[in-house]
C-alpha positions as CSV (number, residue, x, y, z in Angstrom):
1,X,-27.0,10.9,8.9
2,X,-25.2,10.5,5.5
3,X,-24.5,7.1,4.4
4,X,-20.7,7.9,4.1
5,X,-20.5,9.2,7.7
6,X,-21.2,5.4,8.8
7,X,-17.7,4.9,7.9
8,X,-16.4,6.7,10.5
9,X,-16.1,6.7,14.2
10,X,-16.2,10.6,14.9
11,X,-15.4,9.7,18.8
12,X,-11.7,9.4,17.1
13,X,-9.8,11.8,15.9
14,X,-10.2,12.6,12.7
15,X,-7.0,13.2,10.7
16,X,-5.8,12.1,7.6
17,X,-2.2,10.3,7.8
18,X,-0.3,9.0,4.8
19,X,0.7,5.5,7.2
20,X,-2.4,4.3,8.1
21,X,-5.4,7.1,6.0
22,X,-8.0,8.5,8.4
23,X,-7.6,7.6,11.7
24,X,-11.2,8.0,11.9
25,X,-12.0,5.4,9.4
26,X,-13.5,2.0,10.4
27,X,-13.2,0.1,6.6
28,X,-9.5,-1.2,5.4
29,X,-7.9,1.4,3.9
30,X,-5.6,2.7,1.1
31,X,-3.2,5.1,2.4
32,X,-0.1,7.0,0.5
33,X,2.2,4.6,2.4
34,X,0.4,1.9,0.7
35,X,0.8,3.2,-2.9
36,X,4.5,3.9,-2.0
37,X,5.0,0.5,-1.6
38,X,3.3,-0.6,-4.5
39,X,4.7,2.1,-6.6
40,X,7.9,-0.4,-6.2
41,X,6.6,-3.3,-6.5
42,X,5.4,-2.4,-9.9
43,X,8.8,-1.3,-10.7
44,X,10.2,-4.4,-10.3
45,X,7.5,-6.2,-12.9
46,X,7.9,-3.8,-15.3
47,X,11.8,-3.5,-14.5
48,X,11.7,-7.3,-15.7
49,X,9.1,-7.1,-18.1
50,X,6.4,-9.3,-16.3
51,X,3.4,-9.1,-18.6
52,X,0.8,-9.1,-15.7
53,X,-2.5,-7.5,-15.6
54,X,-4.1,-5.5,-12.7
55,X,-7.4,-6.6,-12.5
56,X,-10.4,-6.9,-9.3
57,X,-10.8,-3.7,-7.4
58,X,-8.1,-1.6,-8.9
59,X,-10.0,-2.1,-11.9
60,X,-12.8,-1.7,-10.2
61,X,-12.2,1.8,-8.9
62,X,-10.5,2.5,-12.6
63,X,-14.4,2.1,-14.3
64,X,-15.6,4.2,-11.5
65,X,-13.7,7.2,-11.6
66,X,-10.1,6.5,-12.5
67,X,-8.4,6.1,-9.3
68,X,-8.1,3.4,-6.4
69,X,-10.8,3.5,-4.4
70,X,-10.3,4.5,-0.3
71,X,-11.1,0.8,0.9
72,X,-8.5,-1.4,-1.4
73,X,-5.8,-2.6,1.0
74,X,-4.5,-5.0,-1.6
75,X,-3.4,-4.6,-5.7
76,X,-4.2,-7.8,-7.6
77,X,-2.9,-8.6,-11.0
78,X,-3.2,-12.2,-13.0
79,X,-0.4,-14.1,-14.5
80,X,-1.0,-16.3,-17.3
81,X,0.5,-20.1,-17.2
82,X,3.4,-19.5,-19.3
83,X,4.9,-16.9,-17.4
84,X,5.6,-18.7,-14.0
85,X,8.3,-20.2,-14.1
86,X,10.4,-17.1,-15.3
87,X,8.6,-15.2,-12.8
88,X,9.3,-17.6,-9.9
89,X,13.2,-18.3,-11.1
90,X,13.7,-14.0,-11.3
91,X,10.9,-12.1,-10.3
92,X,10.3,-13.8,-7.1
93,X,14.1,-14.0,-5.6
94,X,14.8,-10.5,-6.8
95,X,11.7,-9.0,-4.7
96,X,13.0,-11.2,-1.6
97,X,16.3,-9.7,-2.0
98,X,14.5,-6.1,-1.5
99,X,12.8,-7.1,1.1
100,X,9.4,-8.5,0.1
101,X,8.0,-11.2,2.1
102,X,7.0,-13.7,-0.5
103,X,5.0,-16.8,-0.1
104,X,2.3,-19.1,-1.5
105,X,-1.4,-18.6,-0.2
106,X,-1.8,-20.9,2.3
107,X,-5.0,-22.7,1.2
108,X,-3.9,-22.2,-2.5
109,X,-0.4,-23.2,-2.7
110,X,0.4,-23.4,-6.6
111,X,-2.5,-20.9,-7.7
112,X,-0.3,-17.8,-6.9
113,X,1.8,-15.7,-4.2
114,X,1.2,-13.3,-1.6
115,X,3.7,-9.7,-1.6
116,X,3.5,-8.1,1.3
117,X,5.7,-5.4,2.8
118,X,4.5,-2.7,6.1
119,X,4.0,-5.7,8.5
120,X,4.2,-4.8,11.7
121,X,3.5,-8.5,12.8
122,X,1.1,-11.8,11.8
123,X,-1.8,-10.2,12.1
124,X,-3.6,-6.7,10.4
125,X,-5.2,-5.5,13.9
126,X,-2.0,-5.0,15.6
127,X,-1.4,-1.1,16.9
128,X,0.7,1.7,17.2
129,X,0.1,4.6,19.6
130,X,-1.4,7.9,17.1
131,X,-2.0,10.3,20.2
132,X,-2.8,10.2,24.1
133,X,-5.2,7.0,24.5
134,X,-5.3,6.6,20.3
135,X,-4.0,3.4,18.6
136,X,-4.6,3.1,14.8
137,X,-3.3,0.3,12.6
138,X,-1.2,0.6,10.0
139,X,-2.2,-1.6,6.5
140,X,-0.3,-4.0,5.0
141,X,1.1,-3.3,1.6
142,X,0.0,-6.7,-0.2
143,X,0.0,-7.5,-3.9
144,X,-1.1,-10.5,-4.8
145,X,-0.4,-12.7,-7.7
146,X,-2.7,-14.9,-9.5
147,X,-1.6,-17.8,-11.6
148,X,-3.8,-17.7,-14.4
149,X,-5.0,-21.0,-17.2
150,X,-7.5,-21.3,-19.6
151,X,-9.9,-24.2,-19.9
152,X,-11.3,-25.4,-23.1
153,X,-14.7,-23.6,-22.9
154,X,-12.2,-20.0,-22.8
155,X,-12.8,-18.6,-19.7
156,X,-10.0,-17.9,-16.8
157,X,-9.2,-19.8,-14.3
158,X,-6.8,-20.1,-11.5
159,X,-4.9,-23.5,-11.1
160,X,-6.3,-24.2,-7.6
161,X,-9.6,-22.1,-7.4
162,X,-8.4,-19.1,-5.8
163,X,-10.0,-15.4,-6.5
164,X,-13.3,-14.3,-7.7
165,X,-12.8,-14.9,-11.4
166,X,-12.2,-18.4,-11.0
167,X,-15.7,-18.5,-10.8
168,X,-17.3,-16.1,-12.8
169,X,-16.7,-17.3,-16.5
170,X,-14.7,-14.6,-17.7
171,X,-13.4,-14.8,-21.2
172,X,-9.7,-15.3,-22.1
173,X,-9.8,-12.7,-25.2
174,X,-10.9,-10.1,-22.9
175,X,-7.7,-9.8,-21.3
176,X,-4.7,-9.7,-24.3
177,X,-3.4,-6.9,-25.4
178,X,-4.4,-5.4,-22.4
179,X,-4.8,-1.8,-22.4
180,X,-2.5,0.8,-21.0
181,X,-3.6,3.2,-18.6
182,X,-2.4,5.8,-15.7
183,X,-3.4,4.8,-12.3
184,X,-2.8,7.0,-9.4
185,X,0.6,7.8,-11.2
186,X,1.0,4.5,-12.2
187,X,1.8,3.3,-16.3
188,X,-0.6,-0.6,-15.3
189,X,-1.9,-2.6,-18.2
190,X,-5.7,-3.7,-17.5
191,X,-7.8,-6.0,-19.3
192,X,-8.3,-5.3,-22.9
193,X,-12.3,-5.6,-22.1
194,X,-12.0,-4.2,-18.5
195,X,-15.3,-2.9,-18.0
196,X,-16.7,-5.7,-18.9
197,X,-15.0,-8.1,-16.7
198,X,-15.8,-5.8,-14.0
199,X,-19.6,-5.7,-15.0
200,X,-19.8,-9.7,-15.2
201,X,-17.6,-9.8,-11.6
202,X,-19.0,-7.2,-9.6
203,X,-22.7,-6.5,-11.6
204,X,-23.4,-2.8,-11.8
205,X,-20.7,-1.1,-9.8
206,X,-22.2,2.7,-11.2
207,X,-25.4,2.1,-9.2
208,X,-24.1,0.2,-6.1
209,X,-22.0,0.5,-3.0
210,X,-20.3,-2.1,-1.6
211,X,-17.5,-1.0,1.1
212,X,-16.1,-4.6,1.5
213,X,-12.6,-6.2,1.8
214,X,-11.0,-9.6,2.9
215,X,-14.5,-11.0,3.6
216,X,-15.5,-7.9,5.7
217,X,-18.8,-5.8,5.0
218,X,-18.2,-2.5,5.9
219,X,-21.5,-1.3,4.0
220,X,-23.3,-2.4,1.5
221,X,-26.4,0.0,-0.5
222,X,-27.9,-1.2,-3.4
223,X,-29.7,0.9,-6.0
224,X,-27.4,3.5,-5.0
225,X,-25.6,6.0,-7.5
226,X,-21.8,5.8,-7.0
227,X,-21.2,9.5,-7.8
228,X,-23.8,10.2,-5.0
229,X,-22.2,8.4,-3.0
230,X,-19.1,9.8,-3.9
231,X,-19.9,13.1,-3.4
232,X,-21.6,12.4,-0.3
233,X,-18.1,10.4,0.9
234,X,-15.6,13.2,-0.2
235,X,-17.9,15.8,1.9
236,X,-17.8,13.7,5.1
237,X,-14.2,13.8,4.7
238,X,-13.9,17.8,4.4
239,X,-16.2,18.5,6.7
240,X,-14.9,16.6,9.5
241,X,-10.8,15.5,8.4
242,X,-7.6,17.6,9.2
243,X,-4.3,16.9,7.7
244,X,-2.7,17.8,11.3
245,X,-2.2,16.1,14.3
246,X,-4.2,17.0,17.5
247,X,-0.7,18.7,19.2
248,X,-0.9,21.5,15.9
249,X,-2.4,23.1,13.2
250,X,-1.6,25.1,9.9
251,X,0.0,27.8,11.5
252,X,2.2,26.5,14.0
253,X,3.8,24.3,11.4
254,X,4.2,27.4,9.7
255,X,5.4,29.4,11.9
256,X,8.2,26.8,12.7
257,X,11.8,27.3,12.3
258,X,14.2,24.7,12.9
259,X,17.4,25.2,14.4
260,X,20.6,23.9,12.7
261,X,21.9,21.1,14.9
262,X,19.3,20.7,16.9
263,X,18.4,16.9,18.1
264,X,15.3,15.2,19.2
265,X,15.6,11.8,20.7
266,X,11.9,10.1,20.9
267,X,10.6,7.6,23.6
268,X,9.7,3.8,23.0
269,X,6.3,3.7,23.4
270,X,6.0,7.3,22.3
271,X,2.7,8.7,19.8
272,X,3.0,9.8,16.6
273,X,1.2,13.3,18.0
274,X,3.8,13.8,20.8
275,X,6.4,12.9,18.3
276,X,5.5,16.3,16.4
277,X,4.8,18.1,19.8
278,X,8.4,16.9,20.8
279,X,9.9,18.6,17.5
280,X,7.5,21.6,17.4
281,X,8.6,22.6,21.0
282,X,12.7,21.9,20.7
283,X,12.8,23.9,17.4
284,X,14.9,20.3,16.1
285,X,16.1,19.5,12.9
286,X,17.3,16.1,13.1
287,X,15.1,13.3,14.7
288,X,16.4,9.8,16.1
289,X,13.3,7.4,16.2
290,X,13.7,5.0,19.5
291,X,12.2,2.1,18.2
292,X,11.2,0.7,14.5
293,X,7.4,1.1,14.5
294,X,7.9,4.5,14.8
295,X,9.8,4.4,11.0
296,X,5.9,4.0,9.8
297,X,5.5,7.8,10.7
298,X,8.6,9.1,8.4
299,X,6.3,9.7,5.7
300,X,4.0,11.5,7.4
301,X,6.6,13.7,9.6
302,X,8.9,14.4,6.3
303,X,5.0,15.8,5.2
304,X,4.8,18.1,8.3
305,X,8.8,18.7,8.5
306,X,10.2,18.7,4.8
307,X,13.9,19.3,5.9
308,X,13.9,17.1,8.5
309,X,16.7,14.8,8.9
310,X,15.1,11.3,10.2
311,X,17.4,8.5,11.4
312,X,15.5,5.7,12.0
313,X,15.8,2.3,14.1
314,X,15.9,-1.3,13.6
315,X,15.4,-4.3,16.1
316,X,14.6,-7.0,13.7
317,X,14.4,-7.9,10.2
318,X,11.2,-6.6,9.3
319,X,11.8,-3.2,10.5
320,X,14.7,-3.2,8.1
321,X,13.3,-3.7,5.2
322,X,11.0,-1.6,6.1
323,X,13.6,1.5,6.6
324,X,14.8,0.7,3.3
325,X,11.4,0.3,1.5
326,X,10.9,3.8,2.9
327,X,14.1,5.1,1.7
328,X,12.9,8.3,0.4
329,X,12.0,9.5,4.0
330,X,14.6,8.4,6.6
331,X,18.2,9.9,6.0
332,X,20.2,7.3,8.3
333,X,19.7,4.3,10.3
334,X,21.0,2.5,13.4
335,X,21.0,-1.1,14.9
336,X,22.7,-2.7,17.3
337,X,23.0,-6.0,15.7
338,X,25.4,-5.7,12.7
339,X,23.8,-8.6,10.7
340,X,20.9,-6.6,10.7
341,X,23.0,-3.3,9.3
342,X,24.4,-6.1,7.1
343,X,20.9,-7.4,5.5
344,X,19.4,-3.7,5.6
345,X,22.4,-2.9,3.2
346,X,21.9,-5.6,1.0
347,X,18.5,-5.0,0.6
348,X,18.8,-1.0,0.3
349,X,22.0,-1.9,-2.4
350,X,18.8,-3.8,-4.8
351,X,16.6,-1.1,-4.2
352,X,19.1,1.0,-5.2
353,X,19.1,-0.3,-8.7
354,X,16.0,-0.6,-9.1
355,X,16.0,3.1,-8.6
356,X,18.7,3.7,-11.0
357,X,17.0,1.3,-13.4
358,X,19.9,-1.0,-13.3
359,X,17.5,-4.0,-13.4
360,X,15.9,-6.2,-15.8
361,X,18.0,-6.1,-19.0
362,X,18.8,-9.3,-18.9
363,X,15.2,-10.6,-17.7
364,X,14.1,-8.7,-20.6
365,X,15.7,-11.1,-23.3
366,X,13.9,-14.0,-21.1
367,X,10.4,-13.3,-21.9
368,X,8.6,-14.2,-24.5
């Protein structure tokens, strides 16, 4: 057995989703939802000029082989001292207004904030239905935000001992200017002395593997090359991953031809997989999700359907932000509770400009 193949459960369907990544896959995840997500979130720093740094396993996966690596489920990025209160009076109110549940970590309130968005509920482990008898969870989009001092030796430290560099010594000077760099489409700013930050926080990510994430060990193999490993991982996941659901493949998605005006109306309760049966075998060209859970497949049916026209479903607040987080894949929405209409409005209206870039020209003049 390869040591990448014990990161999969090959009793599960094996397909690769942009919601929730391989439904396969037993580690935390980063999926294309995920980065969709963040892709916003980043928009809105740099919209307002935040002078953050992404830093920890982003950076991480940067020294490696420039791109995020499959197990990050969160982004994290420092903010120095001086920067908080503009970024807690502007920053913090605007990414409310889109939607963004922000808050302080609970056992480190004052040494940062938690961004989250793609919450189904309180907890990561809760499900939605993938196929007949299959329930996968979808990842929370979470960036989080580390208030950042420096004490009179130099080195880092967070204000209430929260992260890994907290503890690890790291230099101040290795962080300003920062260097700019593209990261899975991204324009970030890292350390200035990234790689070795990541050395003296991690030790010698080249030649070890450590599949690891919110104080889970998913597998951990010293003295082991990462490009082996790497190799090994990417071949697991050709050899055994489809990009379809079980209901299809290739060439019934390409032998399929909508028909203008056709409806589909899905079921509560109903799987992702029967979802795309349920379209396949109407011919349909507009979809009407039943329930908001099922908005966290958009993505990955506008993927299978590209002129699909998705209407999607809200119940409560989070499943409106989420419809308008995910904006680019649902062309109307619903709700039977107009202050929810009302709040999903508002909060599409800020996206909105941060789209058009209408954002942030007056924040710029406020940072210094």
């Amino acid at each position: 057995m390869s040591v990448a193949s014990r990161l999969f459960d090959f009793s599960a369907p094996a397909v690769r989703t942009d919601a929730v990544g391989y439904t396969h896959a037993k580690y935390a995840q980063y999926t294309r939802l995920s980065q969709h997500i963040y892709t916003q979130v980043l928009q809105i720093f740099d919209a307002f000029e935040l002078p953050y740094y992404l830093f920890a396993g982003s950076a991480l996966g940067y020294v490696r082989n420039g791109t995020m690596l499959p197990w990050i489920d969160d982004l994290d990025v420092i903010l120095f001292e001086e920067h908080i209160p503009y970024f807690e009076a502007e920053v913090v109110p605007f990414l409310k207004a889109c939607g963004f549940n922000c808050f302080a970590p609970r056992q480190f309130q004052g040494g940062g904030f938690h961004i989250l968005a793609m919450q189904q509920g309180g907890k990561r482990d809760l499900t939605i239905p993938f196929a007949d008898g299959v329930d996968v969870s979808v990842p929370w989009a979470q960036v989080d935000v580390f208030y950042t001092t420096v004490d009179e030796n130099g080195f880092l430290r967070n204000p209430k001992g929260w992260g890994l560099y907290d503890k690890k010594d790291v230099p101040a000077d290795w962080v300003a200017p920062g260097v700019e760099v593209e990261l899975e489409g991204w324009k970030t700013r890292l350390f200035s002395k990234y790689e070795e930050d990541i050395l003296k926080e991690y030790g010698d990510v080249l030649n070890n593997v450590l599949v690891a994430s919110h104080g889970r060990v998913f597998l951990n193999r010293p003295n082991m090359k990462w490009d082996d490993f790497e190799t090994d991982f990417r071949a697991v996941v050709a050899e055994t991953t489809t990009e379809y659901p079980p209901c299809c493949d290739v060439g019934r998605l390409e032998a399929f031809t909508a028909r203008p005006g056709q409806l589909c109306v899905s079921e509560p309760g109903q799987s992702f997989d029967a979802i795309v049966a349920q379209l396949l075998e109407t011919g349909a060209s507009e979809l009407h999700l039943a329930e908001g859970v099922q908005t966290f497949w958009a993505m990955d049916l506008k993927r299978l359907f590209p002129s699909l026209r998705i209407r999607a479903v809200f119940g409560d607040e989070r499943e409106a932000y989420r419809a308008a987080h995910m904006r680019s894949f649902i062309d109307d929405v619903s709700s039977e509770d107009p202050d929810l209409l009302a709040k999903y409005e508002a909060c599409l209206a800020q996206m909105t400009r941060l789209d058009r870039g209408d954002i942030g020209a007056a924040a710029a003049e406020s940072v210094s």
